[in-house]
C-alpha positions in Angstrom: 32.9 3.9 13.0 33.1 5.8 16.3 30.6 5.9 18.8 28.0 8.0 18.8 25.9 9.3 22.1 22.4 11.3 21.3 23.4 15.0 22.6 19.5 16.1 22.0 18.0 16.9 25.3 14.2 17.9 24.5 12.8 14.4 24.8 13.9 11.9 27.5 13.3 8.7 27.4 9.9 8.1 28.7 8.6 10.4 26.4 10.5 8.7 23.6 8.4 5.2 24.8 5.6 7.3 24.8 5.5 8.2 21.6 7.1 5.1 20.3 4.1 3.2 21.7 1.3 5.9 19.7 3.1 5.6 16.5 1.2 4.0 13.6 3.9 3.8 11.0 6.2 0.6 11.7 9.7 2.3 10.3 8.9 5.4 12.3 8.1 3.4 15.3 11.2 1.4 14.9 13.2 4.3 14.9 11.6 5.8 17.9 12.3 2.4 19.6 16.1 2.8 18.6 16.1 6.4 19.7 14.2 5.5 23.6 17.2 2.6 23.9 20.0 5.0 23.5 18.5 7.9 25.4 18.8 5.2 27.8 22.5 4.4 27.6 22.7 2.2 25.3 25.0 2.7 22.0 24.3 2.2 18.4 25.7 -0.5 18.6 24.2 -2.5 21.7 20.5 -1.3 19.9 21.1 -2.3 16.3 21.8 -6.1 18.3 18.8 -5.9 20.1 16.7 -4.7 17.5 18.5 -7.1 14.5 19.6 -4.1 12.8 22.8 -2.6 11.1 25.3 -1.0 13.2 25.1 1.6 10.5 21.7 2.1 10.5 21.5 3.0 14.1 24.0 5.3 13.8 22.8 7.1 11.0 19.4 7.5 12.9 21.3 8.7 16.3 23.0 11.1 13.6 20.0 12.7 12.3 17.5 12.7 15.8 20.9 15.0 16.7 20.9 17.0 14.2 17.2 17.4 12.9 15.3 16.0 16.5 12.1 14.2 15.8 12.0 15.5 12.2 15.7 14.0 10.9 14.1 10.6 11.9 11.1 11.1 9.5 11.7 9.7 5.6 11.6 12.1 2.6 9.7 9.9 1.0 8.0 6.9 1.0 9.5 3.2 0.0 9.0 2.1 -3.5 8.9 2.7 -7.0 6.7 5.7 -8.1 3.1 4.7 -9.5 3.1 4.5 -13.2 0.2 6.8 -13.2 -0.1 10.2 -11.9 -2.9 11.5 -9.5 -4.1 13.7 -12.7 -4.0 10.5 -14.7 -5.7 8.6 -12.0 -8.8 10.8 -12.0 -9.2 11.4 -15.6 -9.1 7.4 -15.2 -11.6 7.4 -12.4 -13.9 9.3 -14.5 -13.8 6.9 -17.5 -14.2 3.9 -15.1 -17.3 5.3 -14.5 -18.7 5.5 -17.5 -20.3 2.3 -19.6 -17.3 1.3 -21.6 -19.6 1.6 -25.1 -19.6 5.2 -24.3 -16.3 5.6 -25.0 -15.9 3.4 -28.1 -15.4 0.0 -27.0 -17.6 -3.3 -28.3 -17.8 -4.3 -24.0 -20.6 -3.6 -21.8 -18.2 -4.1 -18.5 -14.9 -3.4 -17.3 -12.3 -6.1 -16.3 -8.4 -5.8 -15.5 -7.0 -6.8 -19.7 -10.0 -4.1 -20.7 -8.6 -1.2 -18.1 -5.0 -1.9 -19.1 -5.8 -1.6 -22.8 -7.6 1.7 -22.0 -4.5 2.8 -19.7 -2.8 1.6 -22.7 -4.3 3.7 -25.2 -5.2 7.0 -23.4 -2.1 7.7 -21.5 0.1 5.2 -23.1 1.4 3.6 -20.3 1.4 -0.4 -20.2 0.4 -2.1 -17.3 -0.3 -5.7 -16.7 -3.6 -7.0 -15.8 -2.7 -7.8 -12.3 -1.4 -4.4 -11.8 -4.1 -2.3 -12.8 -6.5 -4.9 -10.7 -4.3 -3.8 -7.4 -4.2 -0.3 -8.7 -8.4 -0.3 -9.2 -9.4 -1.7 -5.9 -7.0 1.0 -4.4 -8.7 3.6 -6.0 -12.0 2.2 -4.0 -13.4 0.1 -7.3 -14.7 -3.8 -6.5 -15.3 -6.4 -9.4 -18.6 -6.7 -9.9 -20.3 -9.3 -12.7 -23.4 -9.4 -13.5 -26.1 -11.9 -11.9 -27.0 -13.4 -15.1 -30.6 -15.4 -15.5 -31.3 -16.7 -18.8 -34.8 -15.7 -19.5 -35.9 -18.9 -21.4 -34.9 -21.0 -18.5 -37.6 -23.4 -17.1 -38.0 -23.9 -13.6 -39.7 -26.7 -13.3 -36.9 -28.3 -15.6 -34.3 -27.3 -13.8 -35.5 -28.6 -10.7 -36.1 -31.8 -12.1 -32.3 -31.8 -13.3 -31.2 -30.8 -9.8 -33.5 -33.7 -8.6 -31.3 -36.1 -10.7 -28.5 -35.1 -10.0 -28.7 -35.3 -6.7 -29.9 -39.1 -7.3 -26.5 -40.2 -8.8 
């Protein structure tokens, strides 16, 4: 691998820092950090030490801030698998989560994570595991919420006295 120098000229490194130090996004700030350290003399390879990174890496990033400036440094696309539903598929889900669950056919008053995946399962036939679609809810801004549940026969003035024996053991 032969060395590489950044030829770019439109930032220095102050203003590299600078926007290094306003960056939200950790990868983008990382590369910005890379970026500052060579336009101060340092070498892909003397920055990928300092930062624990590949050689390559480094290198590839010096490649692309030379090429593309501040936009060959940015990612296509973001890290990960792509979600299992679409945004379309995520609405029309949305929508039934709002609705009572009897509404659409089911013999449940409430919806839980193994009822949502069977629904997933059956409208858009997609399987996804009760854990998953828990994650996926709360993302979409959903909490669990269970009813507060007071039986109506209840005596109070029983159930203080068992709370009052209890309490003597």
């Amino acid at each position: 691998m032969k060395p590489i120098e950044i030829t770019r000229t439109e930032y220095m490194a102050d203003e590299m820092w600078t926007l290094y130090k306003k960056e939200r996004d950790g990868r983008m700030k990382e590369r910005y950090h890379a970026i500052a350290m060579m336009l101060e003399g340092r070498n892909a390879r003397e920055t990928a030490d300092a930062l624990h990174l590949s050689r390559n890496t480094t290198w590839e990033w010096a490649i692309a801030y030379n090429d593309e400036g501040l936009e060959g440094l940015k990612r296509d696309s973001p890290p990960g698998r792509t979600p299992r539903l679409t945004n379309d598929e995520k609405e029309l889900l949305k929508a039934d989560l709002l609705k009572n669950p009897r509404e659409l056919g089911y013999d449940f008053s409430r919806w839980d994570g193994k009822s949502i995946s069977h629904h997933i399962d059956r409208c858009f036939n997609k399987h996804l595991s009760v854990r998953g679609v828990q994650e996926m809810v709360k993302k979409m801004g959903f909490t669990l919420q269970r009813a507060n549940v007071k039986q109506v026969k209840a005596d109070p003035a029983l159930q203080e006295k068992f709370k009052a024996d209890l309490k003597k053991k």
